[in-house]
C-alpha positions in Angstrom: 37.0 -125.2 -155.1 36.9 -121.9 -153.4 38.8 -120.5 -151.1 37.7 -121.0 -147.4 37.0 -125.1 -148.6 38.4 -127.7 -146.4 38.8 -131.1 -147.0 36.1 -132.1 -144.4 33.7 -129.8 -145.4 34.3 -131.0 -149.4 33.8 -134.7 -148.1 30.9 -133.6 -146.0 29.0 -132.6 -148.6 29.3 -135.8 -150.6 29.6 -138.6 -147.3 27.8 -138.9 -144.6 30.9 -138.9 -142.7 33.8 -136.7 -143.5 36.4 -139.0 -142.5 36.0 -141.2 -145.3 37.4 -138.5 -147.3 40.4 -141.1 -148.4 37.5 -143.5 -149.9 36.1 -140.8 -151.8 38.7 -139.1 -153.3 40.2 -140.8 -156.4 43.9 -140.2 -156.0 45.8 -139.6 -159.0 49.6 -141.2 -158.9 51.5 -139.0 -161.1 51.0 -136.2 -158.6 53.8 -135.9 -155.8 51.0 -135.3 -153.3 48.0 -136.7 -154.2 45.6 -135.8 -151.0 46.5 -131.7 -152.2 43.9 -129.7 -154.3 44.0 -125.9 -154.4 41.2 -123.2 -155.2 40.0 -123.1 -158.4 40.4 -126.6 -159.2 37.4 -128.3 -160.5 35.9 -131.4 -159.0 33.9 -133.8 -160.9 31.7 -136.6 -158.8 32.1 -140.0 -160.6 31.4 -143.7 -160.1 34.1 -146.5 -160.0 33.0 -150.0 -159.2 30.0 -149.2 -157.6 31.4 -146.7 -155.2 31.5 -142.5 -155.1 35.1 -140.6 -156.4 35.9 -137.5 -156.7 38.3 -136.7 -159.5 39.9 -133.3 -160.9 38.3 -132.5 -163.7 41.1 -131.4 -166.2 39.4 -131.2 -169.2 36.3 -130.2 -171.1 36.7 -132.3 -174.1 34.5 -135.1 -172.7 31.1 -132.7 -172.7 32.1 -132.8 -176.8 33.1 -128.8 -176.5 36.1 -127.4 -179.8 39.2 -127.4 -178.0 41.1 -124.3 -179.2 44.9 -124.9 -178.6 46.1 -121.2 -177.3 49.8 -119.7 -177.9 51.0 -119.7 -174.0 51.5 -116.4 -172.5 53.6 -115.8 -169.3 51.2 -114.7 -166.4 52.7 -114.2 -162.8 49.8 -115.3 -160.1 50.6 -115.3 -156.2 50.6 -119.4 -155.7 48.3 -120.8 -153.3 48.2 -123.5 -150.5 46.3 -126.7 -150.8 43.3 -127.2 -149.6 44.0 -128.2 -145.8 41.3 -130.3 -144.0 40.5 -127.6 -141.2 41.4 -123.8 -141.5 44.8 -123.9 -140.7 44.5 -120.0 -138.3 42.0 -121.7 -136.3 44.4 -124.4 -135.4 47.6 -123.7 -136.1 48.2 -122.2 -131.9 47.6 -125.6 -130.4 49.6 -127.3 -133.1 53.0 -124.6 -132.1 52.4 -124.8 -128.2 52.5 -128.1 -126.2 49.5 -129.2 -124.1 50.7 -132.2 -122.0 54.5 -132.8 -120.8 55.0 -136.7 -120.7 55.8 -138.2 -117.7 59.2 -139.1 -118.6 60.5 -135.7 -119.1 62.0 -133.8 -116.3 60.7 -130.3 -115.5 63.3 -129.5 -113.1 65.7 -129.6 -115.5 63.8 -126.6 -117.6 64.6 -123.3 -117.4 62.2 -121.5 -115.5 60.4 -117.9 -114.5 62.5 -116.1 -111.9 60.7 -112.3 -111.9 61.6 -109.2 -113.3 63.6 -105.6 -111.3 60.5 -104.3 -110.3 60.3 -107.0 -106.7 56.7 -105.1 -106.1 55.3 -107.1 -109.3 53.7 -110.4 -108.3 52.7 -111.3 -111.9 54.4 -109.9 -115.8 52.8 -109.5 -118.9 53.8 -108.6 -122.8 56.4 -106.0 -123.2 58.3 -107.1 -120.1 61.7 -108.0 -119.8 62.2 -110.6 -117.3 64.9 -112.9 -115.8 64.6 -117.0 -115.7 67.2 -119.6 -114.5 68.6 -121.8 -116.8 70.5 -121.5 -120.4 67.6 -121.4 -123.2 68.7 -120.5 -126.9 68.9 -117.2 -128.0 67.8 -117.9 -131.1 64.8 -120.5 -130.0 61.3 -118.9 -129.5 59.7 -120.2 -126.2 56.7 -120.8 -124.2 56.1 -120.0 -121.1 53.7 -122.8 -119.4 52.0 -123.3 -115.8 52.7 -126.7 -115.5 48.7 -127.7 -113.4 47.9 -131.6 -112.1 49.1 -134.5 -113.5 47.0 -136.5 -115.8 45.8 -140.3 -114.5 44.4 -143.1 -115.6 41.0 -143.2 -113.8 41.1 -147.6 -113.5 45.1 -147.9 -113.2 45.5 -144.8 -111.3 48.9 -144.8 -114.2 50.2 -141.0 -114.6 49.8 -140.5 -118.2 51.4 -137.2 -118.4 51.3 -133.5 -116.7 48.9 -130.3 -117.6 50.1 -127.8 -119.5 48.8 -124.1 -119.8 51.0 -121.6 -121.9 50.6 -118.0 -120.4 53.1 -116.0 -122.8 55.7 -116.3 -125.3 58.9 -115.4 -124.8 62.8 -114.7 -126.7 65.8 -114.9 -124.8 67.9 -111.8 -125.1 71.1 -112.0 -123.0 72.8 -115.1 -121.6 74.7 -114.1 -117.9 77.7 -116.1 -116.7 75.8 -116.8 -113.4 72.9 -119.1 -115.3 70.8 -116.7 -115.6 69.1 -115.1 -119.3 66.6 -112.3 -119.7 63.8 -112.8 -122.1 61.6 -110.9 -123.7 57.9 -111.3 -123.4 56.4 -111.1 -127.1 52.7 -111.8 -125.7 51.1 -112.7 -122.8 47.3 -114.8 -122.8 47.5 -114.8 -118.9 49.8 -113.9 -116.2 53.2 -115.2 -116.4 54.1 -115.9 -112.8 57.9 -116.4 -110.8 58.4 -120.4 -111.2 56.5 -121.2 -114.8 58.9 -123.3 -117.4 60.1 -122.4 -120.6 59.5 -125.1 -123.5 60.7 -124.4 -127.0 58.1 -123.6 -129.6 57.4 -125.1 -132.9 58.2 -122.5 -135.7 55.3 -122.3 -138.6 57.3 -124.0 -141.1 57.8 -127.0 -138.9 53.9 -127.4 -138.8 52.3 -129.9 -140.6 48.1 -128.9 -141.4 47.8 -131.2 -143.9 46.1 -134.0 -142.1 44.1 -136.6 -143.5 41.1 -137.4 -142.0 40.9 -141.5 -141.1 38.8 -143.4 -139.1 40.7 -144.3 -136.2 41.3 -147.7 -134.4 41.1 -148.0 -130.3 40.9 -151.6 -128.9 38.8 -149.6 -125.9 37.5 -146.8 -125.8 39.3 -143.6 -124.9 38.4 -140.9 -122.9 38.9 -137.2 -122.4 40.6 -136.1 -119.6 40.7 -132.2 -120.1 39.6 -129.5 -121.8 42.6 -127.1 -122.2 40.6 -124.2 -122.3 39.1 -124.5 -119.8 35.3 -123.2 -121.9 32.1 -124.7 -120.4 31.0 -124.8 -124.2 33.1 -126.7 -126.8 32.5 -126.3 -130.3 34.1 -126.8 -133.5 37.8 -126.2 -133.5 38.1 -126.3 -130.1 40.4 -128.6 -128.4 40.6 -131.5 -125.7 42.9 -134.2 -124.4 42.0 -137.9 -124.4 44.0 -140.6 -122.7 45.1 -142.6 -125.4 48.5 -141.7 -127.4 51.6 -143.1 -129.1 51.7 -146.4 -127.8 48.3 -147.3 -128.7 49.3 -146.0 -132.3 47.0 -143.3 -132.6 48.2 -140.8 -135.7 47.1 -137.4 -136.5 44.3 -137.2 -138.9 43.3 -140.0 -136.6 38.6 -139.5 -136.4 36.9 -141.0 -133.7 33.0 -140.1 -131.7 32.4 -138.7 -129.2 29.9 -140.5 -127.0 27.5 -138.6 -123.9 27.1 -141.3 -121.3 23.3 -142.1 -120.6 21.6 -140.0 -117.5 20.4 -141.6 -114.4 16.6 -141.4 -114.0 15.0 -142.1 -110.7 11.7 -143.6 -111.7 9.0 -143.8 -109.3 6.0 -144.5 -112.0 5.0 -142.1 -114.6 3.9 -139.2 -112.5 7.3 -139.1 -110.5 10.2 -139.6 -112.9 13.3 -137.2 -112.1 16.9 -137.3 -113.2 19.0 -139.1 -110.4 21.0 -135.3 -109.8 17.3 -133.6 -109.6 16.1 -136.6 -107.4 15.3 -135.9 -103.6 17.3 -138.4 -101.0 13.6 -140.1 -100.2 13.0 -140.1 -104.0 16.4 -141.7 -104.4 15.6 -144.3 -101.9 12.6 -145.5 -103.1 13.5 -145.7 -106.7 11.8 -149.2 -108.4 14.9 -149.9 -110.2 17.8 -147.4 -111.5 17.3 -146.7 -115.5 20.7 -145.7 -117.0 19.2 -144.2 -120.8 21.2 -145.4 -123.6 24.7 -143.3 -124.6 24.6 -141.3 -127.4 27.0 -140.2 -130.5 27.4 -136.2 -130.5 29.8 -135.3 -132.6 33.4 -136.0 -133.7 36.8 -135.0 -132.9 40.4 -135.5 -135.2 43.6 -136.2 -133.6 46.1 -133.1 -134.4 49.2 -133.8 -132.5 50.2 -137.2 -130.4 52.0 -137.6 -127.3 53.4 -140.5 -125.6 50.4 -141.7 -123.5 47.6 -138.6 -124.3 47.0 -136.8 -127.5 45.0 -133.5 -128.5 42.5 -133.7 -130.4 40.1 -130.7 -132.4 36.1 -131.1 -132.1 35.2 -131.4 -135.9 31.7 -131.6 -135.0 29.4 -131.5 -132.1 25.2 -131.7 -131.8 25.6 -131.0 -128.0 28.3 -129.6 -125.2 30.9 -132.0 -125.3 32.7 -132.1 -121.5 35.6 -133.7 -119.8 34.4 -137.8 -118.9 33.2 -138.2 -122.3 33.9 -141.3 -124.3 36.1 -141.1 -127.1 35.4 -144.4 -129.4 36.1 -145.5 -132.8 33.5 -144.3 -135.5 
């Protein structure tokens, strides 16, 4: 093990699909923990009943090497973390801030961006002190959020929860008598603007990154609704938001694929085939019959955090842009 290893990766190296990782690895009782391994361990690839484990390899007495028995010697070494099963830095923003407010919580209720002294400012930024209504702990970290369209179901037309976009993080300083606090801004990813709520944010030793991977279970398929970054290019590590949540049990470590629907093809006869977007109106109309090509599995994504009807989820793996209106189904 070295450092840098995650558990996908490891798994991915030995399986054809890196969820699996729970099949693979040979899980030893006696330790509290037994999905944690740390760099520097050694892992040895074995067969039990037929199937692929991994084990720790603990000892070198079964290659038929002298074992020496050694006085012990006190050695201080900076301990490590366990191997995690994506790199916890590249995650671990999405995993503090919220993306989605259920639909059963009530913004008006949250405190909330009033401005700052300087009345000419239309938007504030880090280093700013501002004002916001409302009451929020002093000693509670907070982000600042747009709050953007609500999320629907596209067949029930059933709100499954509001868009979040954090724009800046903030500390309350001072609490007035009149319901009104100054706050601090710490950073600032885009402008923080007179109206935008304050949510509390998740410390880093209320984080969990220790998710293991598992092939997930929908009774339909999912789908996503949003990419939260709003990139026209989504790769590994990056985030989206599929319409499926607590109540239909999904988990984080949660895999499922992600599926491309099939293009249109407006097909006239060999010499005049065009994709239905590319297709003229008179190609359109005279089209023999519409061909719909067959959907295809691009990549993979792992559910990090649930909410009550939508989740966010992390691209593990993508052979192609991955975009909002994509399939989400079990692997």
């Amino acid at each position: 093990m070295q450092k840098g290893d995650t558990l996908w990766d490891i798994s991915g190296r030995f399986l054809t699909k890196p969820w699996l990782w729970p099949r693979l690895w040979d899980m030893n009782k006696q330790i509290k923990n037994p999905h944690w391994i740390y760099p520097g361990d050694r892992l040895r690839l074995t067969w039990v009943n037929g199937q692929p484990k991994l084990v720790l390899d603990h000892s070198d007495a079964r290659s038929g090497k002298r074992v020496i028995t050694l006085t012990p010697k006190v050695r201080i070494e900076e301990k490590q973390g366990p191997i995690s099963t994506v790199d916890y830095s590249e995650i671990s923003p999405f995993l503090r801030a919220d993306m989605v407010v259920d639909s059963n919580v009530d913004l008006a209720h949250m405190p909330y961006v009033l401005g700052e002294n300087d009345d000419t400012s239309i938007f504030m930024s880090q280093g700013q002190t501002i004002h916001v209504r409302g009451k929020p702990d002093l000693n509670t970290t907070y982000g600042v959020y747009h709050v953007g369209n609500a999320y629907k179901d596209e067949q029930t037309d059933e709100e499954l929860g509001r868009q979040l976009e954090l724009v800046g993080v903030v500390q309350p300083k001072e609490l007035y008598d009149t319901d009104i606090t100054s706050v601090e801004v710490i950073s600032s990813f885009s402008e923080i603007r007179r109206g935008d709520r304050l949510l509390p944010m998740l410390s880093e030793n209320s984080i969990d990154a220790y998710f293991v991977p598992q092939a997930g279970n929908l009774s339909k398929p999912a789908r996503i609704i949003d990419i939260p970054m709003k990139s026209t290019y989504v790769g590994r590590y990056d985030t989206v938001i599929i319409d499926k949540g607590a109540r239909e049990n999904l988990k984080p470590g949660d895999v499922f694929g992600i599926v491309r629907p099939g293009a249109d093809v407006v097909d006239n006869g060999p010499d005049r085939v065009t994709y239905e977007q590319d297709g003229t109106a008179g190609e359109k109309l005279m089209n023999k019959q519409k061909t719909t090509l067959h959907a295809d599995h691009i990549g993979e994504v792992m559910v990090v955090k649930v909410y009550q009807k939508t989740s966010l989820a992390i691209v593990m793996n993508s052979r192609a842009i991955v975009r909002a209106g994509y399939a989400v189904e079990n692997p």
